[in-house]
N, C-alpha and C positions, 0 to 999 in steps of 0.2 A: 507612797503618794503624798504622804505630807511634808514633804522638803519639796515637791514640785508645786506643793500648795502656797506653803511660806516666799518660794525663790521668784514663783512665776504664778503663781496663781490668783495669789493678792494685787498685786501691782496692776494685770493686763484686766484682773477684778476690777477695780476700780476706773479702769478707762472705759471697760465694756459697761459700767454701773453708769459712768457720764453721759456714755451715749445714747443708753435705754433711755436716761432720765430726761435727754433733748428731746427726744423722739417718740417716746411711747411706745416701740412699736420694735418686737425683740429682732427678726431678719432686717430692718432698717439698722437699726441698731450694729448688729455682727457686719453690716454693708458698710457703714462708718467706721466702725472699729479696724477692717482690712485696708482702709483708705488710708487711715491714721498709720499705722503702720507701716506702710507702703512711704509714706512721707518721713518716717524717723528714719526708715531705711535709705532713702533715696541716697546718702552724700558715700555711702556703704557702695552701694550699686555703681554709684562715678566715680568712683576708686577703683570698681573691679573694672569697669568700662575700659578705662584710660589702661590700664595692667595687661588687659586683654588685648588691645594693641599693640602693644608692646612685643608681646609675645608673637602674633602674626608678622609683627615686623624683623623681628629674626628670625621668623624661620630660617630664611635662607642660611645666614649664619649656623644654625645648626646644623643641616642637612651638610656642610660646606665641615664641620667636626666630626661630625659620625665617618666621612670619608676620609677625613684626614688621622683619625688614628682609630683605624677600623681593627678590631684584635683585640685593640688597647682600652677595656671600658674605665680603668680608674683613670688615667690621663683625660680622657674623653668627658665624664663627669666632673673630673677638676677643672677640665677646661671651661664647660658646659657652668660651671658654678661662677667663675670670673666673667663670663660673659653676661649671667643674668645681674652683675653685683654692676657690673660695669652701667648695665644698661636699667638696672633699678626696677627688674621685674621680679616679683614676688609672686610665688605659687601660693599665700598664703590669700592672699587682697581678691583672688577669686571666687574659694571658694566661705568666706564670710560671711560675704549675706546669706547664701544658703544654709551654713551652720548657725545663725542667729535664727530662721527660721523657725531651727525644731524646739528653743524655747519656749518661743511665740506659740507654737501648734500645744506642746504640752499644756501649756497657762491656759489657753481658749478651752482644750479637753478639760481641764478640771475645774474653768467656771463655770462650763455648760453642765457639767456632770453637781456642781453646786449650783444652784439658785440660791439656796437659801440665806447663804454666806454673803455670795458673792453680788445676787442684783438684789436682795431685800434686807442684806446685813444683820438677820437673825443673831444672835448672841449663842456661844457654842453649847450654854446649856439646854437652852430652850430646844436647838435642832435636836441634840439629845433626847430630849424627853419624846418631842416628835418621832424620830427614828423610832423609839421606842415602842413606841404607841404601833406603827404602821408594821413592826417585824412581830409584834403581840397578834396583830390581826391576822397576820399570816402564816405564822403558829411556826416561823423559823427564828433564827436569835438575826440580831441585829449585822452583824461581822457577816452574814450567808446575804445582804441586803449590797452586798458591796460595793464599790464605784457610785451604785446606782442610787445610794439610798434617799438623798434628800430628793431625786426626780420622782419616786417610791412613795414620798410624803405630801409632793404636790399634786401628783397622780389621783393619793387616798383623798385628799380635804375637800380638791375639787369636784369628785365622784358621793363621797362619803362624807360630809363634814361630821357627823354626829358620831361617825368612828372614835374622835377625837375625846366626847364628852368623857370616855373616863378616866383619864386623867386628872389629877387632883393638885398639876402642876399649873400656876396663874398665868404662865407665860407662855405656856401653847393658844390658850385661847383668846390672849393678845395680837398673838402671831398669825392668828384664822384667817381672820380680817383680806391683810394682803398678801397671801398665798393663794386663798381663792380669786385674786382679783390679777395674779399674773397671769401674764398672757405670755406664750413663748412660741405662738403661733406668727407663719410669716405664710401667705400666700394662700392658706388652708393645710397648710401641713406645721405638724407638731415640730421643731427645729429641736428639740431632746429627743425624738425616736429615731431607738434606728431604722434605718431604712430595709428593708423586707424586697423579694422580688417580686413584688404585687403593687400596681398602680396606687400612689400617686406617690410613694416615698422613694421609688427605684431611681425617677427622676432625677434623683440628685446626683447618684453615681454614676448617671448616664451623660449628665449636663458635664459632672466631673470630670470624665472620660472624655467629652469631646473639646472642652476646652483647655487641655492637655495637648489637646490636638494640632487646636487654634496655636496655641503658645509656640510648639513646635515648629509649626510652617513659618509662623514668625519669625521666630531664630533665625531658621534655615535660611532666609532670604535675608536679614538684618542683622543676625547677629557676629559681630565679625569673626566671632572661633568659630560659627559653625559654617558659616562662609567659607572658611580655610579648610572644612571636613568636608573628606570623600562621602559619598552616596552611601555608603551602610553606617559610616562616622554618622550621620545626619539621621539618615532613618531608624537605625537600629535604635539608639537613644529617644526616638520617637514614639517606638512602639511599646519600649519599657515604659516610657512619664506616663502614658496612654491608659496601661495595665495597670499602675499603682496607681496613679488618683484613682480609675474605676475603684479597685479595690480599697482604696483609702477611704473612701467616701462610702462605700458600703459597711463597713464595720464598724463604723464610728457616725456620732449622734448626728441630722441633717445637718445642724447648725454648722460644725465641723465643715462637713461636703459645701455648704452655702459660702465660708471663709473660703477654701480652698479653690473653687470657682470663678468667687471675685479676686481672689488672689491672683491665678492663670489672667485672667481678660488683663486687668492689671498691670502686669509684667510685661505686657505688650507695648502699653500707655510707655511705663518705664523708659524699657530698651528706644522707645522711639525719642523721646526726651534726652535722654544719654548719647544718643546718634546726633541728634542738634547739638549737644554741647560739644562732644568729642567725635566729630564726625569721622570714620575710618576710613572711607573713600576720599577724604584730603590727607590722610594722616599714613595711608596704608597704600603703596605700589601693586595689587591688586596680582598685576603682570605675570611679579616674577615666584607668588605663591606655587605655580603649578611643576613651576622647575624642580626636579630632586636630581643631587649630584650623583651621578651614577658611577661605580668604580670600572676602573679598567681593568684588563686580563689579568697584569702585572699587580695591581693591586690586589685583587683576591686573592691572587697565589698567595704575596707575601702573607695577609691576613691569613691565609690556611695555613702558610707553611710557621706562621707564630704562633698559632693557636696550637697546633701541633707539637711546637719546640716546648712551651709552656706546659701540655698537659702528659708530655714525655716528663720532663723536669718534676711535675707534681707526684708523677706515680714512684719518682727515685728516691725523693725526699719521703712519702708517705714510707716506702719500706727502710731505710734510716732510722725513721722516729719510732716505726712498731720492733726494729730490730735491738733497740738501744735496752730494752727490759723495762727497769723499775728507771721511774725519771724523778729527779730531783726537785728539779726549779723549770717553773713552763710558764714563758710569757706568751700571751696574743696580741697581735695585732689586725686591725681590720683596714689598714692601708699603711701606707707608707709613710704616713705625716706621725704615725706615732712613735719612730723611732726615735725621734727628736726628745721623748717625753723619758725615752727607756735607757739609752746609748751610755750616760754617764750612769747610771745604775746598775748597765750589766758591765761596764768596763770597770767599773771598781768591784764587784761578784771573782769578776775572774785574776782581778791582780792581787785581789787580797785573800781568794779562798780556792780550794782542790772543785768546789762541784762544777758540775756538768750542768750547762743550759741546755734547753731547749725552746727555741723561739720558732710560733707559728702565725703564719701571717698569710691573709689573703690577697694581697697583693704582688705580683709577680715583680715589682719594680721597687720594692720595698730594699734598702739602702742596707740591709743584713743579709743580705742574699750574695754579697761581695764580700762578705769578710771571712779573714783566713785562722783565723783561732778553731784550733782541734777542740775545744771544751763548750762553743759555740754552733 
């Protein structure tokens, strides 16, 4: 936990410390904090927007490769790779805001999970001495107070401040002050508990759950990929987001479930923002998504009767290589572009030396598969 402290926990510290310190007021506070956010992220989001167009817009070109070299999946994927280079779509520009997310999530976990650090900037010895004080009164060692401990210390001071009197450390009883005067309440709920399935904390993973929801149908009707997804493509993805925020939002502190929430409503704002600048119903023929190139009789055949020539050919080659015994020199390949890398290497192997290669390659089209050397 303390590399997720140092990397992400400091930083989104000190933004979530900003906006306690505007506002007073810790759930207004985590409501600004998802906003802020939301706004670093946005040129992330119009990146993957415009990407994701892109992608709908060849469909057809894909569906128009799978048919054309049906049997054949590495030609198929090399073809499938020129066409996204061509057209300057990247699988990567999608999913980045999403992976910048769990950052963010982890930072917010461990500044909610600190106060003391993070919105009262305690110094680490003083939390120490504290810590200490609170796992003495609870007759366990300090390390058994875990994740939780400084929520542990705000819990005691505020219930117990006199707990604290024995201590003989000056900077616990500096620190009293405003520990007792945090407030990490937002609405009447504690935003550090977790949440229980008993009124009024279950709220949040219920809120969580349904704006999961919200987010969803949103998609579904605005978001250009999932515009392009069949009915379980669309739902089924619905009903997962649905399950994990619930469950997200249950096992972690409200505060967490409260980001998580604004985050969902949010992403709505987003995607509709991202639609005005990159609008996909100007951008996107809509039409001819629904068409998939269907093969003919002739077509299958071939495709079975290659699939078949191929895995007749594999089972020849596998008994070759288990019959040859003890094997010398064994190269692999994992397509055909590596021969390029191998060819002068094994061609000087067999002019200048007696051993026996063995070369395997998952590629049926791989350019050693034609050669006539007994030693290869």
């Amino acid at each position: 936990m303390e590399i997720i402290n140092i990397i992400f926990g400091i930083p989104l510290g000190y933004i979530l410390y900003g906006c306690y310190q505007l506002l007073g007021n810790y759930g207004l506070a985590i409501l600004l904090f998802t906003l802020i956010t939301k706004v670093i992220l946005f040129p992330l989001s119009l990146v993957a927007q415009k990407n994701s167009i892109v992608m709908v817009r060849i469909q057809p070109a894909l569906e128009d490769l799978k048919a054309r070299y049906a049997g054949n999946n590495t030609v198929m994927l090399e073809e499938q790779k020129k066409l996204y280079k061509s057209e300057h779509y990247s699988t990567l520009k999608n999913v980045l805001p999403l992976l910048i997310q769990i950052p963010i999530i982890l930072g917010l976990i461990n500044v909610i999970y600190n106060p003391l650090q993070h919105l009262l900037h305690i110094d680490a010895t003083t939390i120490n001495m504290l810590v200490a004080v609170v796992s003495g009164a609870a007759g366990i060692s300090a390390e058994q107070l875990g994740s939780g401990a400084q929520l542990a210390v705000v819990e005691l001071a505020q219930s117990d401040p006199l707990a604290f009197a024995a201590s003989s450390y000056s900077g616990v009883y500096d620190a009293l002050p405003a520990i007792q005067a945090l407030d990490m309440g937002f609405l009447g709920i504690d935003m550090a508990e977790v949440p229980r399935w008993t009124a009024p904390t279950i709220i949040y993973p219920v809120l969580s759950g349904l704006s999961a929801f919200a987010l969803c149908a949103f998609q579904n009707r605005y978001n250009v990929l999932q515009i392009a997804q069949g009915f379980w493509g669309k739902w089924g993805t619905a009903i997962f987001l649905v399950a994990f925020s619930f469950y997200f939002a249950l096992v972690l502190p409200c505060g967490v479930g409260l980001y998580w929430i604004a985050g969902n409503l949010l992403s709505m704002a987003v995607l509709a923002l991202c639609n005005l600048i990159y609008n996909p119903w100007k951008m996107v023929d809509f039409s001819l998504l629904p068409r998939r190139v269907k093969l003919t009789a002739e077509q299958r055949h071939a495709a079975r009767q290659l699939q078949h020539d191929q895995r007749q050919r594999e089972r020849e080659d596998i008994r070759r290589f288990e019959a040859a015994g003890a094997k010398q020199l064994v190269f692999y390949a994992e397509a055909k572009g590596f021969w390029k890398y191998y060819e002068r290497l094994i061609g000087w192997l067999l002019d200048n030396s007696e051993v026996t290669i063995h070369y395997v390659t998952s590629d049926f089209n791989d350019p050693v598969l034609s050669g006539e050397n007994p030693r290869l």
